[in-house]
N, C-alpha and C positions, 0 to 999 in steps of 0.2 A: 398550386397551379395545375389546371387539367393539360395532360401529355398524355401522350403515348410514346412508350422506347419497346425498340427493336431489338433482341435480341439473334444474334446471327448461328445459324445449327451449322454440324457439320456439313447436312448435304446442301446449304444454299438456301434451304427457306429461309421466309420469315415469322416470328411469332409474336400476336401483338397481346398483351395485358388491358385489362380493360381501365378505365382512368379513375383515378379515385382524386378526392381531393387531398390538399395540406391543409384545411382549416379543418380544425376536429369542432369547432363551435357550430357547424352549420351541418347535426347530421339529419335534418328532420327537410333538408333541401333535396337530400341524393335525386329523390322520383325527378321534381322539376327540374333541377341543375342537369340531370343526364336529358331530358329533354331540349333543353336548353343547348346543351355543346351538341345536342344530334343535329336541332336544328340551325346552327347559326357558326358553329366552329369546326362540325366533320361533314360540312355541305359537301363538301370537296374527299374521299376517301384517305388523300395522300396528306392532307392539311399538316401532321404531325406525325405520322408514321412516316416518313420521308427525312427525321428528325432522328436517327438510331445512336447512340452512347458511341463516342469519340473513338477512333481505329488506333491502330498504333503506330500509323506512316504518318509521317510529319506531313504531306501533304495534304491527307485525309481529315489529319485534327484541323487545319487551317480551316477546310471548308465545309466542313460540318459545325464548326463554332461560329463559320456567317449565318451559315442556314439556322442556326438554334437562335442565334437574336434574331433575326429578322423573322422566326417564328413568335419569337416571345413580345417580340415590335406587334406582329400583325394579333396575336391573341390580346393585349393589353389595349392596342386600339379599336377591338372588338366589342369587348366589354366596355369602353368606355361610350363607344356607340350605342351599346343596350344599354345601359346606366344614363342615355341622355336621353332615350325613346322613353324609359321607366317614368323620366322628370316630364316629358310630352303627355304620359299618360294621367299622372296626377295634375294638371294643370285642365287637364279632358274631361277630369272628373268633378275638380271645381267646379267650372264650368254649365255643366250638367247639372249638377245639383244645384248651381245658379238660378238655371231654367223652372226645375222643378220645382223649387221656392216659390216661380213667378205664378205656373199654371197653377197651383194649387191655391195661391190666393185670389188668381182669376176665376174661381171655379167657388169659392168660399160662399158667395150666396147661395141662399134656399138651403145650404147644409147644414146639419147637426153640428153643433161646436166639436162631438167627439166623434163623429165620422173624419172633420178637421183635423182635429190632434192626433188621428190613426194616420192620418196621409201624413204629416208631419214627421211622425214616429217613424214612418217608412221611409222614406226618404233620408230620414237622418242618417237610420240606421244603414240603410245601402249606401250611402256617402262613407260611412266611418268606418265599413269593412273594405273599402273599396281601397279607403287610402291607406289604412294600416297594411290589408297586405301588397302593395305599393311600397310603402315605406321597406316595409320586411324584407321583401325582395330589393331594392336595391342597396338594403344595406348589408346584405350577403354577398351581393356582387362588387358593391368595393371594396368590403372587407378580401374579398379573393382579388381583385385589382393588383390590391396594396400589395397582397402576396407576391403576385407575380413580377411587381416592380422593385418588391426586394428581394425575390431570385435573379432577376436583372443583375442589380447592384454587386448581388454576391455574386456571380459567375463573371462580370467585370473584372472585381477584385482580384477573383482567383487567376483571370488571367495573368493580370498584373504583376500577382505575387510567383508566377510560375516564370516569367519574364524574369525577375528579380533573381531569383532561383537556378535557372541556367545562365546566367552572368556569371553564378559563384560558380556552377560548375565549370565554365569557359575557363575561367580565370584558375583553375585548380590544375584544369588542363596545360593550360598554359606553364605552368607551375614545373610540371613534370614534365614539358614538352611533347606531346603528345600529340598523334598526327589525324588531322580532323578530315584530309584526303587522302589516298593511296596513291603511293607514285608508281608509275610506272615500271614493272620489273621488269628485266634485264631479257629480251628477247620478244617483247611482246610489238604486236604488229602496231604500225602506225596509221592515224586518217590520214589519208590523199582526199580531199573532198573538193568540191567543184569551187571552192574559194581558192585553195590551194592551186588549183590547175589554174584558173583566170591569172593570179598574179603571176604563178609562173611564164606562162604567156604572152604576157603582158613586158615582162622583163625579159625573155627573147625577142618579141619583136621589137622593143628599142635596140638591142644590141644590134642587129640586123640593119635599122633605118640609121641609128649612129656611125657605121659602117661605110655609108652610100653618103649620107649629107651632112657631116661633120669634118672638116678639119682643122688643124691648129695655123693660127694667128702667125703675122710674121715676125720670128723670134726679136728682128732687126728693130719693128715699131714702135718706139718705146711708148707712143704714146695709147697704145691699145696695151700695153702692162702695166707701167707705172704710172701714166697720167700725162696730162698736158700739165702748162708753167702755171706759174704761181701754186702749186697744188697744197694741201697744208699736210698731206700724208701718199703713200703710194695706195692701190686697186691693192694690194696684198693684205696690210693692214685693216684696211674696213672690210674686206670679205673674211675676216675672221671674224671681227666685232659685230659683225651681223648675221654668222652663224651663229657664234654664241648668243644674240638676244632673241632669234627665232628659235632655236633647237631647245637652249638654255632655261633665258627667262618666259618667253611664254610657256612654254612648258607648264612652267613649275607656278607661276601666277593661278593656275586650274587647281592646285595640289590641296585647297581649302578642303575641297569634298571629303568627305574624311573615309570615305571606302571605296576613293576612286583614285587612290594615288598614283598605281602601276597603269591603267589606263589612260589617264588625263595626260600622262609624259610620254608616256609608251606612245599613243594613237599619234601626240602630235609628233614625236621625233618619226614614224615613220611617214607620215603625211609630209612632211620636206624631204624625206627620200624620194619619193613616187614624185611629188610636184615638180621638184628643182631637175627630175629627167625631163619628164614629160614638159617642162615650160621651154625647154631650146628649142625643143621641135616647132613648139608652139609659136617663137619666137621667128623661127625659118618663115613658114608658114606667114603670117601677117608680116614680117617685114619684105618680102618675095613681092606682096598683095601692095604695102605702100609704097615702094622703091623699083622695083621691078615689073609689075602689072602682069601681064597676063603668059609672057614669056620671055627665053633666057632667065630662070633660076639659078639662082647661085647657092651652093652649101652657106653651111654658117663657116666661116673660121671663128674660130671659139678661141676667148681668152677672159684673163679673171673678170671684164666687166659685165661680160656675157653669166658668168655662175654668181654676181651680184644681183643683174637683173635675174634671175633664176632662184635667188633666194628673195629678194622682196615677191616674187607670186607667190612662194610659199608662206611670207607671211600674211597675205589675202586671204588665205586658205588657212591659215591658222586662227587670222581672226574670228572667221567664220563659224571653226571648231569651238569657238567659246560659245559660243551661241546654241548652238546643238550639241555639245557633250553630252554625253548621258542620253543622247535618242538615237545614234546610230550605233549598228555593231561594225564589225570590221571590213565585212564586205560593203556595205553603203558608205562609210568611210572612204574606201578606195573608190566605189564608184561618184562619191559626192566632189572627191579635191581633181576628180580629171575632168571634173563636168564645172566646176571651177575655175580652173587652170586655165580653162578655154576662152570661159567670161573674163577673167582677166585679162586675157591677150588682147579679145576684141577691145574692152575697155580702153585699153592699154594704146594701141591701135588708134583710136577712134579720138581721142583725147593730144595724145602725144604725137603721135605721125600726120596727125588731118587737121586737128583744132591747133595745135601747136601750142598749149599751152604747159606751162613750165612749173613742177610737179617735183622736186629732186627726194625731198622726202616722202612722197607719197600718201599727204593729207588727203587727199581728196579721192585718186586711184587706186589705194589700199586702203587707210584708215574707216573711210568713207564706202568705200565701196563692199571690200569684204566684211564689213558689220552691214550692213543693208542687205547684203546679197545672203547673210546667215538667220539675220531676219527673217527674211520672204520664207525661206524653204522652213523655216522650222512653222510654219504657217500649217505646212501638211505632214512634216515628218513627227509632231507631236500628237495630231489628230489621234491616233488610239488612247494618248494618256490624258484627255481632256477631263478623264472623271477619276484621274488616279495621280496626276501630276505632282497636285502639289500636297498631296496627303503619305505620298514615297518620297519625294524630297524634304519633307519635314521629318520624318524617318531614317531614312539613309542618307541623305544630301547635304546633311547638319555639316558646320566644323568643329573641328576642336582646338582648343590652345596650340595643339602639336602641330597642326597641318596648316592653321593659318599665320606663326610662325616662317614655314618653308615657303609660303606664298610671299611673305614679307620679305626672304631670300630672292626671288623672284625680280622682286617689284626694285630693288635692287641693284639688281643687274640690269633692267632697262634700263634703269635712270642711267645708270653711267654709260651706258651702250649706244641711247640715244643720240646723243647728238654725232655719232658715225653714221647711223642712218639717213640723219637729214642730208648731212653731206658727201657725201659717196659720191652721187650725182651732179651734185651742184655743180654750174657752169665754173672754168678755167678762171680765178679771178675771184671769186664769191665763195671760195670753200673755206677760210676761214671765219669769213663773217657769217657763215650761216652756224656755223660749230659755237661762236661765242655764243652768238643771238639766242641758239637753241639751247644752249647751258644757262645762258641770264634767266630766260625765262621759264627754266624748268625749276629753279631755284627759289623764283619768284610764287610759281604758281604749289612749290610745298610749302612753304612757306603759308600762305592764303588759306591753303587744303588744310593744314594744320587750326591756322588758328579758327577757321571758319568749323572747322570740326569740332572742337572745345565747345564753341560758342552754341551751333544747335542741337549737339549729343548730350548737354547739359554740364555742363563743366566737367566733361571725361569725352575723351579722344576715345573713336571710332575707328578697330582694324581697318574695317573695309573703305574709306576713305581715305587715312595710312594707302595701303596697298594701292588703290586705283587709280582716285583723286590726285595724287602726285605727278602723274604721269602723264595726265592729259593736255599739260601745259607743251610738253614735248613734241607731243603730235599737234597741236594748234600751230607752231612755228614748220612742220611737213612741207610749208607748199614758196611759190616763190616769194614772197614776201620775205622770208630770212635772210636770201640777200642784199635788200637794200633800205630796211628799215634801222633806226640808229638802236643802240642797248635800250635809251628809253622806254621806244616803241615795244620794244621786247617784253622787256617787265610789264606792262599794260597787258600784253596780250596773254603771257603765261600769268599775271594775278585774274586776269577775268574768268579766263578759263579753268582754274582749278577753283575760284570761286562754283562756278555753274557747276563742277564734276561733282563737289559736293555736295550743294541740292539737290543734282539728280539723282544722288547715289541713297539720300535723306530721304527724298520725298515723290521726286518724280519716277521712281524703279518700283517702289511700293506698292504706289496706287495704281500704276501701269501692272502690275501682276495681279491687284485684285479685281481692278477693272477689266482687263482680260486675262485668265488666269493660266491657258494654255496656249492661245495664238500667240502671245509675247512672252512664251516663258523661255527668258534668255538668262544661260547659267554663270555664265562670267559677269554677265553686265557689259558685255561690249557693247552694246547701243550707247550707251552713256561715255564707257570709254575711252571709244576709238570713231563712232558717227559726230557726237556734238565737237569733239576738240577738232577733228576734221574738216566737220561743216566751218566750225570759225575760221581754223584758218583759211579754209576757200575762200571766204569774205574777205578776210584780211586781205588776202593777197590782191583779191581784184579791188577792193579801194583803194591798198598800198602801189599798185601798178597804174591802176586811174589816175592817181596823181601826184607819177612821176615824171618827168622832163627832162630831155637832155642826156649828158653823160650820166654813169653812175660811180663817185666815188672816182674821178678822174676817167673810167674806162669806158671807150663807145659803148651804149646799152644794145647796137647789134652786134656784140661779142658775149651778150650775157642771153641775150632773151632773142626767140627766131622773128618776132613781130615790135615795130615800131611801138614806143611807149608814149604816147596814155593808152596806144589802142589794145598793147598786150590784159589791162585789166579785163575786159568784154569777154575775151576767151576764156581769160581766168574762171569766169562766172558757169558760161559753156562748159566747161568742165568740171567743174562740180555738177550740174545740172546731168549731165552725161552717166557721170561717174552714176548716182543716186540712178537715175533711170534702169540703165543696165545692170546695177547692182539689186535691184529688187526684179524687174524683171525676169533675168538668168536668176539668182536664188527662187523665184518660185515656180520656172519651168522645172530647176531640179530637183526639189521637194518634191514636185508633182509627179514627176518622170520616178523619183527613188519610193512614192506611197504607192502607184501603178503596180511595180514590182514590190511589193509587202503584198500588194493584194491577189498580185498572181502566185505569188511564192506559199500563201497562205500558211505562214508560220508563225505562231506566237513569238512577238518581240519580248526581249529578257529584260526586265524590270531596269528603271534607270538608276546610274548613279551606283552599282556595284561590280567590283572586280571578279568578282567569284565565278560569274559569266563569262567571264572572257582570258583571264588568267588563273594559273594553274596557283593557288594562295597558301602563305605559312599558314601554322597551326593558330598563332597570335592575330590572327585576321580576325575582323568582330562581324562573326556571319550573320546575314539578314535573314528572318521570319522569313521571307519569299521564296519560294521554289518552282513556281509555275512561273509562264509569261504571259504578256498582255494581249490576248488574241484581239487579232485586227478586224473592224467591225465590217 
């Protein structure tokens, strides 16, 4: 292969060697071959010398081994471009001697037969020197081709085996525990950096506004602590069951990524810290706006149904996190769940206080809403990894037995957490029939998820349908339909819905990543696990409200529902319709608002899908080739 390597002096130059070849069979080329690379391969001065022997910073080896393929790309496609002129030029000379064939026998009268057989002679012979060295030359130049496509091959290899190589030494390290970072010694100064200041900030001025527009509930009410009658548990009970399936299990459903563990748990527990403050205020705010108008405000008085509603936004905000893990860091994290938390309110607002429709598990307001809403933004929060996405996630973003395991732990703890969620809310009267309904049919729809998973993973069960699949039957019962449909109805609904989770998880996630590869690149799969089961129940609900009549189950249905039924169905609909609208809208205002600042911040974003960036990691961490980040275009 012709190259040129750089050798580095001590004072800074450079010195280049002049190129010789690797094929010892073609020395009788050097004259024309050096002609050859002056004219068509060192057009350019830098073409190769810009190519110097590997440095000894891990950074430096990275990007000099791109620049040396993508040289040895452009010299192989070089030559194969002169080796296809060479084939242009004997087909030229056919051709020609075609012609010459012709005038000479248009010319054949009045001539001596051997003045004929000398033009004959001539032409033959300029034909047959013409092609042989045609011939000659390009079968030097593929012979050097071949060369250079098996130094390709071999500097592949070596990479591969050098990858292989520091495994074992990782693992030796590992061995003897050995510290692959420096921790921190004992006196040394700490960063305050302007992330640092924002949240501090950020957490005195709540203290401040909690001060002035919070106070506590009256002890006496019981029905702002424990509940109103027929309840199936107290407001203390499900606000614990529904921290742990926000804080807990979505958490930990992220935990597949297999070098994203401390992140994926870490980011979401403190995103329900930040959200569950910042959602009462939020809650002041738009409830002041639907009940209050435009003056006399009133503080919140705060009690546990108040830190329920404060933790379903945060599971809006969590869902969302599935969607975009791995493309934000800490600070757009923080600024993504309060630009969130917002959307929610209005949602929330807009749906529940105005349309009045009746929502207790949050199919439609959260399931629906914060997967569309993580959607939209990752629309612009992905934009720098369009040509690096899914070539770092095949890389870093694999699972392993071990991690998707924990996720199995996970998946879990929804299921049985579930059905607290649906009925936290539910109307006085309807909370246990939405706990059965929501249990029947999450049973139903594993059940389905299961065998439907056998049946198209080819007679072997599928993790990732395991994990997801199961669960979507749970959120498909979210909305009001749970309370007044029979068990029947239930099983229908949770076997259809984990049916669908399954080929979407199959078929319809797949194609949708390679059909768009980066505007849909969603990491959990909440589009599939928390918009479809969503979107169904929104339907269910308003054809199960459409056509209902009368009492429910003995009880006036205006003690269950704020709107007359059949006509509560219509809302039903409105509300989904809402929920989707605001949810993609707000998601891609604050994409756009969080890429704005990337590109004023002008800082390389740090590769997705590794801890290493963002926490401090043991020695047993399996560190990623990458060390730069992905500068924003």
């Amino acid at each position: 292969v012709y190259k040129r390597q750089v050798s580095t002096q001590s004072t800074g130059t450079s010195r280049h060697r002049q190129p010789k070849s690797t094929k010892a069979a073609c020395p009788s080329s050097v004259v024309f071959m050096d002609r050859f690379v002056s004219d068509h391969l060192y057009a350019e001065e830098e073409n190769f010398a810009k190519y110097p022997e590997p440095l000894n910073s891990h950074a430096g080896k990275l990007e000099l081994r791109e620049q040396y393929v993508d040289g040895l790309e452009e010299f192989i496609s070089t030559l194969g471009a002169y080796i296809n002129q060479l084939q242009a030029d004997e087909g030229e000379k056919h051709d020609s001697f075609g012609r010459a064939l012709k005038e000479i026998n248009s010319s054949a009268a009045g001539q001596e037969p051997e003045d004929i057989q000398d033009d004959y002679r001539h032409a033959t012979s300029r034909y047959s020197r013409g092609i042989k060295n045609i011939k000659k030359r390009r079968k030097k130049f593929r012979a050097i081709m071949y060369d250079a496509l098996d130094q390709r091959q071999k500097f592949l290899d070596s990479m591969i085996q050098q990858r292989a190589e520091q495994e074992i030494v990782r693992q030796k390290l590992k061995l003897i525990n050995a510290q692959d970072v420096p921790q921190p010694e004992a006196g040394e100064k700490t960063v305050f950096d302007s992330i640092s200041a924002l949240v501090l900030l950020f957490q005195i001025i709540l203290m401040l506004v909690y001060r002035m527009v919070i106070i506590f509930a009256p002890t006496t009410d019981e029905r702002t602590q424990r509940g109103g009658p027929y309840r199936a548990d107290d407001y203390y009970s499900y606000m614990i069951h529904i921290s742990l399936l926000v804080t807990f299990g979505y958490g930990y459903l992220l935990v597949f990524v297999r070098k994203y563990l401390f992140t994926a748990t870490a980011f979401n527990f403190v995103l329900v810290s930040i959200v569950t403050q910042f959602a009462l205020l939020m809650k002041i705010l738009f409830w002041n706006i639907a009940f209050r108008g435009s003056s006399n405000w009133l503080a919140l008085e705060i009690s546990i149904p108040d830190i329920i509603w404060a933790l379903y936004a945060s599971a809006a905000v969590a869902i969302s996190w599935a969607v975009v893990s791995g493309k934000l860091n800490f600070f757009e994290l923080f600024g993504f769940s309060l630009l969130e938390t917002f959307f929610y309110a209005l949602n929330y607002y807009v749906c529940i206080w105005k349309i009045k429709a009746v929502d207790p598990g949050g199919a439609m307001t959260i399931h629906v809403f914060g997967a569309y809403f993580g959607v939209a933004a990752s629309f612009w929060l992905a934009k720098p990894m369009e040509r690096t996405s899914l070539r770092l996630y095949l890389s870093d973003g694999t699972s392993t037995y071990h991690s998707n395991f924990m996720t199995l732990i996970g998946t879990i703890f929804v299921f049985c957490l579930l059905p607290s969620f649906n009925a936290a809310f539910a109307p006085d009267g309807t909370q246990y029939r939405v706990t059965v309904n929501t249990f029947v049919a999450m049973v139903a729809g594993a059940t389905i998820a299961f065998f439907f998973s056998r049946c198209i993973r080819r007679s072997l069960f599928h993790i990732v349908d395991v994990q997801y699949s199961t669960l979507v039957a749970g959120i498909a019962m979210g909305s009001g339909h749970a309370a007044i449909i029979r068990p029947g109805g239930a099983l229908l609904v949770g076997a259809v819905a984990g049916w669908i989770g399954v080929l979407c998880f199959s078929f319809v996630r797949s194609w949708m990543e390679k059909k768009f590869p980066f505007n849909t690149f969603d990491t959990r799969g909440a589009a599939w696990m928390h918009a479809i089961p969503g979107f169904i129940g929104g339907i269910a609900s308003a054809i199960a409200l459409s056509r209902t009549f009368g009492s429910v189950y003995g009880q006036p249905n205006t003690d269950i529902f704020p709107r007359d039924l059949p006509n509560q169905g219509g809302y039903q609909a409105a509300c989904l319709a809402v929920s989707i609208g605001i949810g993609v809208g707000g998601g891609f205002l604050a994409g756009f608002l969080l890429w704005i600042i990337r590109r004023i911040a002008n800082r390389p974003i740090p590769p997705p899908y590794l801890d290493e960036f963002e926490f401090h990691v043991p020695s047993d961490y399996p560190r990623s080739h990458l060390t730069g980040g992905i500068p924003e275009p």
